[in-house]
C-alpha atoms as a printed R data frame, in Angstrom:
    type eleno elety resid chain resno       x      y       z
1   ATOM     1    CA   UNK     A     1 -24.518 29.995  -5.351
2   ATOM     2    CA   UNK     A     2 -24.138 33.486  -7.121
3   ATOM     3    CA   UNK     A     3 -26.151 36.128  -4.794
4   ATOM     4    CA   UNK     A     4 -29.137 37.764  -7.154
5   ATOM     5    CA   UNK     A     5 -29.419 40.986  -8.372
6   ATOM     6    CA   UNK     A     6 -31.403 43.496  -6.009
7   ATOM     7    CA   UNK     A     7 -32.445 46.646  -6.408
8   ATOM     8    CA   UNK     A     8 -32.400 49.510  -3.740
9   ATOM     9    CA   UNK     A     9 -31.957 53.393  -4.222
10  ATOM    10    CA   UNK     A    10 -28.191 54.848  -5.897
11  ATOM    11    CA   UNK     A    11 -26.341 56.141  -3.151
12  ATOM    12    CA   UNK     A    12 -23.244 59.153  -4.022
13  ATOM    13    CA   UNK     A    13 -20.942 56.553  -2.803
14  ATOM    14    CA   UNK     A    14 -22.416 54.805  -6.399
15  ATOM    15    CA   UNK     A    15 -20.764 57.642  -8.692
16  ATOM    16    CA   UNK     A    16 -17.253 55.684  -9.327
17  ATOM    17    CA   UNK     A    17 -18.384 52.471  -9.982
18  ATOM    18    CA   UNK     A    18 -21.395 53.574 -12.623
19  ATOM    19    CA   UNK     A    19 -19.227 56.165 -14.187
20  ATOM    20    CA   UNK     A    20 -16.656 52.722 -14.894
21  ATOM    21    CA   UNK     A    21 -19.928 50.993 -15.915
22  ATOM    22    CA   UNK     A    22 -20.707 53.410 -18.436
23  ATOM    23    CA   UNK     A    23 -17.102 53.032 -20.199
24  ATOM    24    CA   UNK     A    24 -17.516 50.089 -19.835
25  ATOM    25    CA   UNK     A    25 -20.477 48.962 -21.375
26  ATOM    26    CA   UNK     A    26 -21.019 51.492 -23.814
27  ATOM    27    CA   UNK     A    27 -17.162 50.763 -24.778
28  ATOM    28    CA   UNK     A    28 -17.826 47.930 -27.406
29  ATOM    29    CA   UNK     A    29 -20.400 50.270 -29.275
30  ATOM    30    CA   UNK     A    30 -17.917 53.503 -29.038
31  ATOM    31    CA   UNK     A    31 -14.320 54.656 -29.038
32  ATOM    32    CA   UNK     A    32 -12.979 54.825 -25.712
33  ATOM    33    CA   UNK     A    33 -13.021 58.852 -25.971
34  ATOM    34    CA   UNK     A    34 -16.139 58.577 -26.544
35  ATOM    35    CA   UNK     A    35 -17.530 56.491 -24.143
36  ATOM    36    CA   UNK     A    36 -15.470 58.715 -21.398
37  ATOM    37    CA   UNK     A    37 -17.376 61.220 -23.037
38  ATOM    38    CA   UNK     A    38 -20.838 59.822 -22.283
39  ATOM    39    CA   UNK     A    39 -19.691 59.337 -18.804
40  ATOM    40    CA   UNK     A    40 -19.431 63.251 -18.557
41  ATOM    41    CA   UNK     A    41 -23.174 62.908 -18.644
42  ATOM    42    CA   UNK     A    42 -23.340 61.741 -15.017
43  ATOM    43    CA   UNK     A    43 -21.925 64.493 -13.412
44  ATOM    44    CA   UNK     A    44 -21.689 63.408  -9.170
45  ATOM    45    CA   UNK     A    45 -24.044 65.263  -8.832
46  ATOM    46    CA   UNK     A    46 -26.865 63.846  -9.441
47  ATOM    47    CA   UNK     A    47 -26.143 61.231  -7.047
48  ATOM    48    CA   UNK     A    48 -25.467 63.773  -4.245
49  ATOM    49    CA   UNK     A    49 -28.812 65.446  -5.087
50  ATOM    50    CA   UNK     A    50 -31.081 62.678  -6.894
51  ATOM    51    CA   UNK     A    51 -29.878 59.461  -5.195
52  ATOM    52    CA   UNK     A    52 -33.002 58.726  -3.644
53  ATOM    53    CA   UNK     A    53 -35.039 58.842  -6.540
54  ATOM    54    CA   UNK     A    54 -32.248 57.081  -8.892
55  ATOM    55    CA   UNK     A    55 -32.275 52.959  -8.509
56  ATOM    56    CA   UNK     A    56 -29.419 50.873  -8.860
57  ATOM    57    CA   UNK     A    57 -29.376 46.640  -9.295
58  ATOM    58    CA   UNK     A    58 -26.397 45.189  -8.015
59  ATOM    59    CA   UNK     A    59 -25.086 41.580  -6.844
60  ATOM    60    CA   UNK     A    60 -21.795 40.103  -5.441
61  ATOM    61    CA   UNK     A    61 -19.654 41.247  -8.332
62  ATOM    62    CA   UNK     A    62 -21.236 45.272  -8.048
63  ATOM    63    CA   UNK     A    63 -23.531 47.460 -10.404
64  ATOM    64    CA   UNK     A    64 -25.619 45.401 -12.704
65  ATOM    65    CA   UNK     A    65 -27.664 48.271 -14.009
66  ATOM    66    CA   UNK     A    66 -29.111 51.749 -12.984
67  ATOM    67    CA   UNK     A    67 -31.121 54.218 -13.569
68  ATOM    68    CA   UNK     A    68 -30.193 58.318 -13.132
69  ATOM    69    CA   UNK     A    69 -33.961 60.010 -12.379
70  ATOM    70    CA   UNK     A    70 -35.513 62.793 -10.847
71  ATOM    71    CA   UNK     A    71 -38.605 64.811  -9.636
72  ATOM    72    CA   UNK     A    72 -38.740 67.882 -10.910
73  ATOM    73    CA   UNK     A    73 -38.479 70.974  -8.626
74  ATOM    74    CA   UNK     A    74 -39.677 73.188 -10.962
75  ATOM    75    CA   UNK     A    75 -42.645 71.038 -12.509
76  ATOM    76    CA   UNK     A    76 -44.016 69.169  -9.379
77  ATOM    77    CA   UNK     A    77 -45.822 66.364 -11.661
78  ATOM    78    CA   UNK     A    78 -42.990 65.895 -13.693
79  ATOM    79    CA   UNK     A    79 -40.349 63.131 -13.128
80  ATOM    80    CA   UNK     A    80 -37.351 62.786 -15.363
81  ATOM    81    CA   UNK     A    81 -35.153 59.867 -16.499
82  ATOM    82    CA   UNK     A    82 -31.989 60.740 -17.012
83  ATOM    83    CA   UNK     A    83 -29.458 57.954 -18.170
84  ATOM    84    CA   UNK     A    84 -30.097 53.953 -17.847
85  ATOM    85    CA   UNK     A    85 -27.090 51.746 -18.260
86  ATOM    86    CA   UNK     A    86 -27.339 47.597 -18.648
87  ATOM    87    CA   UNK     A    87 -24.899 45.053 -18.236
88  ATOM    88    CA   UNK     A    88 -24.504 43.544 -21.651
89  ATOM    89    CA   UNK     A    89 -25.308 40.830 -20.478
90  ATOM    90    CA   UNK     A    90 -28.576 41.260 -18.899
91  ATOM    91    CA   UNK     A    91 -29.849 43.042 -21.647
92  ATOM    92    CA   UNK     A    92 -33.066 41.832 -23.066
93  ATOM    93    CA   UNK     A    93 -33.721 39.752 -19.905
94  ATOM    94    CA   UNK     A    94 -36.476 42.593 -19.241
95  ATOM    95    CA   UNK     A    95 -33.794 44.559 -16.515
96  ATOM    96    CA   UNK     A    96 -34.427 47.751 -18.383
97  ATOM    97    CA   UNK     A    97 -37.894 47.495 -17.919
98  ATOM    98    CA   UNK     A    98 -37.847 46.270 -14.377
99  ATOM    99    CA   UNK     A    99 -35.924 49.830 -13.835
100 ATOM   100    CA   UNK     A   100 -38.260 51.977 -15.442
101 ATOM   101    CA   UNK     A   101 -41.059 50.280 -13.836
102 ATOM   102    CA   UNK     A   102 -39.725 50.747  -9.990
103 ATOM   103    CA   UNK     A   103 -39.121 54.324 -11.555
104 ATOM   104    CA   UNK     A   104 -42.630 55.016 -12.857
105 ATOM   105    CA   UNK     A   105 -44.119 53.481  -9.717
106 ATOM   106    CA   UNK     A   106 -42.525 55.382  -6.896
107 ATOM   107    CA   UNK     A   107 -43.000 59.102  -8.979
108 ATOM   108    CA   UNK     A   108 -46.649 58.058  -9.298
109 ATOM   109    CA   UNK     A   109 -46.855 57.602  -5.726
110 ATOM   110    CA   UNK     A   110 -44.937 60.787  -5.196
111 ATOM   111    CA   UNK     A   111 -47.685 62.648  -7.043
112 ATOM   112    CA   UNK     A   112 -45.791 62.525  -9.959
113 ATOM   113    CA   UNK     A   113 -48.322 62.553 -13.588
114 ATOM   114    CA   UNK     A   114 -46.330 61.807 -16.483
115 ATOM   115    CA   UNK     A   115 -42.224 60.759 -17.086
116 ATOM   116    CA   UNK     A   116 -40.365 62.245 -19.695
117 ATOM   117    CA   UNK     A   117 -37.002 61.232 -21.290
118 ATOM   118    CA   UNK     A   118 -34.839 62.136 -24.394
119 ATOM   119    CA   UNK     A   119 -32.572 60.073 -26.765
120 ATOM   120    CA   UNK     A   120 -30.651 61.158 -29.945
121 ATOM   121    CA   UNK     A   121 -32.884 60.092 -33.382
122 ATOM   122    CA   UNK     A   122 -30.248 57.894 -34.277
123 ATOM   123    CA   UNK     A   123 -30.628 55.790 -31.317
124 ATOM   124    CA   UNK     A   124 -33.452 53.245 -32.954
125 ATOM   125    CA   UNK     A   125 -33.066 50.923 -30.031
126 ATOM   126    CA   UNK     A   126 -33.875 53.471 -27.490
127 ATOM   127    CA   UNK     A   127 -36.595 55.097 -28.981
128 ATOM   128    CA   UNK     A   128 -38.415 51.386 -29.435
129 ATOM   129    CA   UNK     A   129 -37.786 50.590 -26.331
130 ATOM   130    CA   UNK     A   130 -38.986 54.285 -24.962
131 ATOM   131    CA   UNK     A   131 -42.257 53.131 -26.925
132 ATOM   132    CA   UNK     A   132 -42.669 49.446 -25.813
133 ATOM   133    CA   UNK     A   133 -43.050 51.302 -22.197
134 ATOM   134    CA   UNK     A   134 -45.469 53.508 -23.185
135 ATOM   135    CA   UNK     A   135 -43.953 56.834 -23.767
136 ATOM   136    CA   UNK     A   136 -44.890 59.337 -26.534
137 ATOM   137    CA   UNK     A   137 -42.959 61.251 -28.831
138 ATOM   138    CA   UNK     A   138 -43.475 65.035 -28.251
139 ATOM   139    CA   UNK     A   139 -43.814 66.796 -31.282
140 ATOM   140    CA   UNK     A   140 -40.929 68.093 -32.782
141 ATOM   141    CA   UNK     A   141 -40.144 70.929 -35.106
142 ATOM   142    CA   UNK     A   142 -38.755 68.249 -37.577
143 ATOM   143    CA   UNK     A   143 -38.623 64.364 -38.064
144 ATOM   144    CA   UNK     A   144 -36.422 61.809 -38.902
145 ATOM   145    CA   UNK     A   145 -36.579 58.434 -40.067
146 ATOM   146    CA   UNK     A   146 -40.564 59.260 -39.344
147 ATOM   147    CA   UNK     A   147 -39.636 60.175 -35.734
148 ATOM   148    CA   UNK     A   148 -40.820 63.877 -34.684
149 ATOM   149    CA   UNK     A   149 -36.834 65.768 -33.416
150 ATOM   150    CA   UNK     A   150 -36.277 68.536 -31.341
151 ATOM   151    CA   UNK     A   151 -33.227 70.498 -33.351
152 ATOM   152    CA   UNK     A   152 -30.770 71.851 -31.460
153 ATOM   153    CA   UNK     A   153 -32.100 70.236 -28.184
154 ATOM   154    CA   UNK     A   154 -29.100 70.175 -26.043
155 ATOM   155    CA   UNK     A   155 -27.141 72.663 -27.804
156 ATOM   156    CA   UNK     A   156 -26.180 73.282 -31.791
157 ATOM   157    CA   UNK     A   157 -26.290 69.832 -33.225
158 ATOM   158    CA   UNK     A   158 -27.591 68.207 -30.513
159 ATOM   159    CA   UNK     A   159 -30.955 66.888 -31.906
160 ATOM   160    CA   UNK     A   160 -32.908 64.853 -29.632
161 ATOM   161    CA   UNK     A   161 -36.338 62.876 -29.762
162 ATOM   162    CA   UNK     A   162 -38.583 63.806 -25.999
163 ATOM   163    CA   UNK     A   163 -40.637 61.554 -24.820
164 ATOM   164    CA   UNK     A   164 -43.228 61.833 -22.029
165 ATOM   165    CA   UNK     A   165 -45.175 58.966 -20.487
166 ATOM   166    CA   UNK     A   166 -48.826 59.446 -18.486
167 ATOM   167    CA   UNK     A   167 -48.755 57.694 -15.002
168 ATOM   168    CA   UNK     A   168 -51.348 56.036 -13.642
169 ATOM   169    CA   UNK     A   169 -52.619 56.963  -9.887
170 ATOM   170    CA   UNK     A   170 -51.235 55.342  -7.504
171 ATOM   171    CA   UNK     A   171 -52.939 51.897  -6.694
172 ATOM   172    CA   UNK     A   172 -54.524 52.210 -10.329
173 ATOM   173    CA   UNK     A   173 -54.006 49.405 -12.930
């Protein structure tokens, strides 16, 4: 019998194997270039300095999914969600969710008030998906496809939609 998925905390000893994942799974949507490229996005270190607050599901055959997060330093009631990645083939069997769930839960009960996360506008998928989990979109100093953008976000070009999700206190509904 196949061992089950389980999810525990991303260690550094992670970075390899989810930087493959990403080329990986991304690769059927991208060129290869450019799905190297989006692995550039997970730097190691965030896993030497965010694995405890990153999650990763894995099973006999390795990563399943995971999700790159963080507490802010800076902001102490912000957390921040950096990059999720799915098997293909889990997707829309609610893994996502289960991810930013365990997320949203252990910030809250680090004293954590709200989650924030970006995508590009294109990205339709993510930006439902940001909203099925409650997020809203920060306002923007333009919009497209009737979502509020943030020009220039992440550098010239590099428009992005924020998001930024209220927590509940911990032990609250």
């Amino acid at each position: 019998m196949p061992e089950s998925p389980h999810l525990r905390p991303a260690r550094e000893s992670d970075h390899p194997e989810i930087v493959r994942r990403v080329q990986e799974w991304w690769g059927d949507s991208r060129t290869p270039q450019e799905a190297r490229e989006l692995s550039l996005l997970l730097p190691r270190l965030f896993l030497q300095f965010f694995a405890g607050t990153s999650l990763v599901l894995a099973d006999g055959s390795g990563i399943r999914a995971f999700l790159v997060g963080l507490h802010s330093a800076d902001d102490t009631t912000s957390a921040y969600i950096h990059f999720v990645g799915v098997d293909p083939a889990l997707r829309g069997a609610g893994v996502g969710r289960r991810l930013y769930e365990e997320f949203f839960r252990r910030a809250a009960s680090a004293g954590r008030h709200d989650v924030r996360a970006i995508t590009s506008p294109g990205n339709a998928g993510s930006i439902a998906f940001h909203r099925a989990l409650g997020f809203e979109v920060e306002a923007g100093d333009r919009e497209v496809g009737g979502v509020a953008v943030r020009s220039d976000y992440d550098g010239p070009g590099q428009d992005r939609v924020c998001f930024r999700r209220p927590l509940g206190r911990p032990g609250a509904p």
